[in-house]
N, C-alpha and C positions, 0 to 999 in steps of 0.2 A: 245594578238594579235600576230600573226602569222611574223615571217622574212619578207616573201613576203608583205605583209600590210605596211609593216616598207619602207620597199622598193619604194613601188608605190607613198607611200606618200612623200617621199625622189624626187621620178623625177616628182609628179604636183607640190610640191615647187618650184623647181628649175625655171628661168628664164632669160631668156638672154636679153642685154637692147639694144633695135632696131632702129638702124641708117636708117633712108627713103635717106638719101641724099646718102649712099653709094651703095645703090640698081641703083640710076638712073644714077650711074656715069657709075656703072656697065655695065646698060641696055642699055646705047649710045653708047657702045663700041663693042657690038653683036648686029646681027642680031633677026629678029624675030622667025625664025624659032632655034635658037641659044637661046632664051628668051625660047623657051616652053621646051627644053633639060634643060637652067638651071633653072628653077619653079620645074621637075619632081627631077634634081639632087638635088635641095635645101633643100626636103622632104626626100629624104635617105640620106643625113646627118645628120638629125636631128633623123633620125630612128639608124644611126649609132652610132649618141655622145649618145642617153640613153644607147644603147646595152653595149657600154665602159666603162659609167658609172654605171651600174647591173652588169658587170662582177668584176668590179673592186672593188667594195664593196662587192660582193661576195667573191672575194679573199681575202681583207682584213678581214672581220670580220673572216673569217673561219681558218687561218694563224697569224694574228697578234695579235689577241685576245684573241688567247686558253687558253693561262696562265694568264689569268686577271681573277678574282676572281667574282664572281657577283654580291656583293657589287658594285664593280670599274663600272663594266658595268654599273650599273644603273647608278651608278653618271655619266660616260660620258654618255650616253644615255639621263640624266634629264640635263644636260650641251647643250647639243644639243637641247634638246627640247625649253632650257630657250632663245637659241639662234634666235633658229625660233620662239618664240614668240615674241620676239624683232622686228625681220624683217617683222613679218607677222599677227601687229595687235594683237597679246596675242590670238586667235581665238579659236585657234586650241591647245586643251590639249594633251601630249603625254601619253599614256596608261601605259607607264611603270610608268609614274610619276604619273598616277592612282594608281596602285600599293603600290606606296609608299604611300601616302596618307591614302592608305586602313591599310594599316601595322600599320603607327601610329596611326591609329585610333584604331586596333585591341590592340596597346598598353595602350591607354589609356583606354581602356573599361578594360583589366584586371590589371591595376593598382587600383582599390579598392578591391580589389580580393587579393591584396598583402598586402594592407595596412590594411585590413580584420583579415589578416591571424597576421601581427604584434599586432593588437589591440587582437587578441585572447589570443596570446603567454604572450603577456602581463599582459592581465587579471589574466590565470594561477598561474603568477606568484607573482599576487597581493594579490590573494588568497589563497595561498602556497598551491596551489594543481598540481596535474598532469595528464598525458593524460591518463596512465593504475593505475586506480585504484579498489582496494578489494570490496569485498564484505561488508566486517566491516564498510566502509568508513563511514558516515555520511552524506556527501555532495558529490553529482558527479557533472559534469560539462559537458555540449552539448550544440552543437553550432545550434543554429537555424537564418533564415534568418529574417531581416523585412523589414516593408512596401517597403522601397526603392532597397531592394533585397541584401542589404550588410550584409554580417556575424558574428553575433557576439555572446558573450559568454553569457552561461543561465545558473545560479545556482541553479541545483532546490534540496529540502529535498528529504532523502531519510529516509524514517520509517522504523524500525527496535527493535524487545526485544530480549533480549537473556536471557527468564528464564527457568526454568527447566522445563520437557514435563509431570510430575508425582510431584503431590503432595497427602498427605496425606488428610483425616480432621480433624485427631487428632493433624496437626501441623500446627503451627501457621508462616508462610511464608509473609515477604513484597513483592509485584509487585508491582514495580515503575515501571511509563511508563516518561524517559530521554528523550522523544522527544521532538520537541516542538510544533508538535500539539496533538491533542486528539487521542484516539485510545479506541477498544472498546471490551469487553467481553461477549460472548453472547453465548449461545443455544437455543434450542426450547420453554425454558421453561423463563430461565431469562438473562438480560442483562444488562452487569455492563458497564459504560462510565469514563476511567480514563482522566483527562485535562491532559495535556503537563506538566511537571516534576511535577506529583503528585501519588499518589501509592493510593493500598488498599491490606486489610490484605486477606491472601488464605481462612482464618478462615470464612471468608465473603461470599465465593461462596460456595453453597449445591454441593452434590457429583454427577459427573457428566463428561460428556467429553462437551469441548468449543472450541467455533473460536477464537482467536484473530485477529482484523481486522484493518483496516486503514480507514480513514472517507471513502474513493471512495469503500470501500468494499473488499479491494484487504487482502486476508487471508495472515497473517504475521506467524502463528505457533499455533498449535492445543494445548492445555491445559484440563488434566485430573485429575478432584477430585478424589480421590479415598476411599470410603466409610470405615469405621472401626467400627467394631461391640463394644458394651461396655461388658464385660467379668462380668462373674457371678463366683463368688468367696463366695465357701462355705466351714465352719470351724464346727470342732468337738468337741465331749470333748477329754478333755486332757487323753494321756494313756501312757504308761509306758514301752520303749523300752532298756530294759539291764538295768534297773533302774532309766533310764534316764526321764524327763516328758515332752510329747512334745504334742502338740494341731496339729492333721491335719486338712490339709485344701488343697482345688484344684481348678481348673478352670472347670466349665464347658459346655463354651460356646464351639461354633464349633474349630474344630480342629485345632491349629496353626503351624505351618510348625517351630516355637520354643521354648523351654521357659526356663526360668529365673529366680529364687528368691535366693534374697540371704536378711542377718540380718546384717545390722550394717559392711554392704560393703564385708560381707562375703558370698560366693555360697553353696547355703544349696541344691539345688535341679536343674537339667535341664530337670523335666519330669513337666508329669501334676500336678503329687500330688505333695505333701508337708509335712514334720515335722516340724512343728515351734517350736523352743524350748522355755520350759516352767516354768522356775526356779522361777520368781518372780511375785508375785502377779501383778495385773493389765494389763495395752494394751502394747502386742506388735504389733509393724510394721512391719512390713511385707514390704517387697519391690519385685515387679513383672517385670520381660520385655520381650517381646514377639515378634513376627513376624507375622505379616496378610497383606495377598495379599501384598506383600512385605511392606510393612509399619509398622512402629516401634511403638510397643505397650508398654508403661510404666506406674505403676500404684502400690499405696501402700497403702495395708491392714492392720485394725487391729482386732487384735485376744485378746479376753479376757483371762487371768487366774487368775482364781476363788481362788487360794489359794499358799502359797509361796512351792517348793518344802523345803523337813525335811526328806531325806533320808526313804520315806516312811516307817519312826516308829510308833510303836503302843501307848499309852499311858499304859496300865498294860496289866500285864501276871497274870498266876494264875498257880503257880506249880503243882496242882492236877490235872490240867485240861488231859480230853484226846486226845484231840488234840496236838500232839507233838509240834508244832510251835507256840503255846500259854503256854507251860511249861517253855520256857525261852524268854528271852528278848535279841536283835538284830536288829537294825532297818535294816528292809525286805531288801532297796537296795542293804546294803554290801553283799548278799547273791548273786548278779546278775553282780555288778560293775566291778568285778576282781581286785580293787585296792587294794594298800596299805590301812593301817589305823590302827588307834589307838581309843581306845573308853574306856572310865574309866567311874566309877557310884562314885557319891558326894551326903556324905548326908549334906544337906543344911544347919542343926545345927551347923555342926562343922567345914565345907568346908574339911574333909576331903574321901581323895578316899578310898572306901570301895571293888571297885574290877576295875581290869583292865584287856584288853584281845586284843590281833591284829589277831585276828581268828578268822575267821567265823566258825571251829569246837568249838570255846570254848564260846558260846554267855554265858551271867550271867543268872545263875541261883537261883538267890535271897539269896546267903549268902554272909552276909556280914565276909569280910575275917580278921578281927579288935578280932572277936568273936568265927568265923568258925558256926556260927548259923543263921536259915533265919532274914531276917531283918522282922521289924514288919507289920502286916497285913494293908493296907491301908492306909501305911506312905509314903510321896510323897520325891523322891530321883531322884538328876540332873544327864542326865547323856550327856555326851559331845562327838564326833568324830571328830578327824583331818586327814584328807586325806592326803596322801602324793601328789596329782593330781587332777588338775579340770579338769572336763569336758567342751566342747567347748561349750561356753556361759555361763558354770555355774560362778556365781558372786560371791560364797564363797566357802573356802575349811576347813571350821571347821561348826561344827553344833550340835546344844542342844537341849535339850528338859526336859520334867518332865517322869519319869515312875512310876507307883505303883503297890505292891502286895497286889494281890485280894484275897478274897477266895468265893468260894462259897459254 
């Protein structure tokens, strides 16, 4: 409402209390033509006392009032107004005390608004949660309105796995799903459904790329089998490298980006082929590990030998013979080995040594040195070597046999 408003309503309140007996004391005392002068003067005074009263409240509020704050005002303002409702009937409401009225009202409409905001804080803190939270979290927190429009705290799950984007199929992987509802595994082809903290093995799902999802469908992280071929692994006969006896063997599926074999924790090979060594009769193992489309390949072979290595020695010589490497006796490996050694011939009769040699330029040549004459034709005589050094894997460093002299 407007000053001037304020004002007009200020002089139709106002009222002066009206004496008839002082009028006619009056009117006995003038003339008639004195009566119509004062009827006309008795209307500009009364046009005068409001004028004095408009100015005068004009100069007071505009002057006396400046440094009164507007709190104050309104309170004299609603002071005055409670006054004139006093005197005039309660009738008439004052507009500033509208005002107020509308303020408190305005206060009490956001006082749940406050108490909203307490019960929220609260919540938070009952929860032991907070207002900025990770990604990791578990549980977030958002404030939704209801029916009656007041705000309050909503805790809703939030799903989430955190397993690895690659697995093999050759490895065996648990996927737990830690949530606590269901969640689900699928592509076009199959679809696996884990409950709420329960798992399944990777060995389970065919090779493949997947969705993991959340019951509403919403994709949590994509999931790749990744297929692995089974390796073809072929073995030889046994053959003879520097004297040494070894079985090859290789892979020969498609090409692997590595490979690996080693015996009894030892690295024999990083290509495709292979020497297994081959000393004693029966299965070796073989042990493989490999690299495909990044996935770890392990895997252990075995390998037959057919017979114990013996320094590949002959059983007889025949000094006539014309083959030079059948005129004396040497078992063949020391000829390729390059080791030390010692090799003596024992005739069985008498356990004594009938020749000795650590030279491969001096192999026996059938005399017995007891005599300085050949030993007898078709008599079987021990004959023994000690290496000063094994070879890697070999399992003995002395070795015997029988030899005899033939003739033909």
């Amino acid at each position: 409402m407007k000053f001037e408003d304020i004002i007009k309503q200020k002089v139709e309140q106002h009222q002066e209390a009206y004496d008839p007996k002082a009028w006619e004391a009056l009117s006995s005392k003038i003339g008639s033509s004195a009566a119509k002068v004062s009827s006309t003067l008795k209307w500009w005074m009364v046009a005068a006392s409001v004028l004095v009263v408009g100015v005068g409240c004009i100069v007071y509020f505009n002057t006396g009032n400046q440094n009164i704050k507007p709190t104050e005002q309104i309170k004299e303002v609603n002071a005055d107004n409670a006054t004139s409702k006093t005197n005039n009937d309660k009738s008439n409401v004052n507009v500033t005390s509208e005002k107020i009225i509308a303020a408190e009202a305005n206060e009490k409409e956001t006082a749940p608004v406050k108490n909203s905001t307490e019960k929220i804080q609260k919540a938070l803190e009952n929860n032991n949660l907070t207002k900025d939270e990770t990604v990791d979290n578990v549980k977030k927190t958002t404030v939704v309105r209801d029916e009656s429009g007041v705000l309050n705290p909503k805790v809703e799950t939030k799903i989430h796995v955190n397993w690895v984007a690659q697995i093999c199929d050759n490895e065996v992987i648990e996927l737990i799903n830690d949530n606590d509802v269901a969640i689900k595994i699928e592509n076009s082809e199959n679809s696996h459904l884990i409950s709420a903290h329960q798992s399944i093995q990777s060995s389970d799902l065919k090779a493949g790329i997947y969705k993991v999802k959340s019951k509403d469908g919403n994709v949590l992280q994509t999931l790749e089998i990744i297929h692995t071929q089974k390796l073809n692994f072929i073995s030889e006969e046994i053959v003879f490298e520097k004297g040494l006896p070894f079985v090859p063997a290789r892979i020969t599926s498609n090409e692997l980006s590595s490979y690996n074999w080693s015996l009894n924790g030892q690295q024999l090979s990083a290509k495709r082929e292979v020497l297994i060594p081959a000393f004693d009769k029966g299965n070796v193992k073989i042990d493989f590990s490999g690299i495909e489309n990044s996935c770890p390949i392990n895997e252990v072979y075995n390998v037959v030998v057919r017979e114990d290595y013996n320094l590949l020695a002959v059983n007889a010589f025949n000094v006539g013979s014309r083959d030079e490497r059948n005129k004396t006796f040497l078992p063949f490996a020391l000829y390729e080995r390059d080791e030390a050694f010692e090799m003596q011939i024992i005739d069985p009769k008498t356990g004594e040594v009938i020749f000795k040699t650590n030279s491969v330029e001096n192999p026996w040549n059938g005399i017995d040195n007891r005599t300085g004459e050949l030993v007898a034709p078709n008599a079987r005589y021990i004959w023994t070597v000690s290496l000063s050094r094994k070879a890697d894997f070999e399992t003995k460093g002395v070795y015997q046999g029988v030899i005899v002299r033939v003739v033909y």
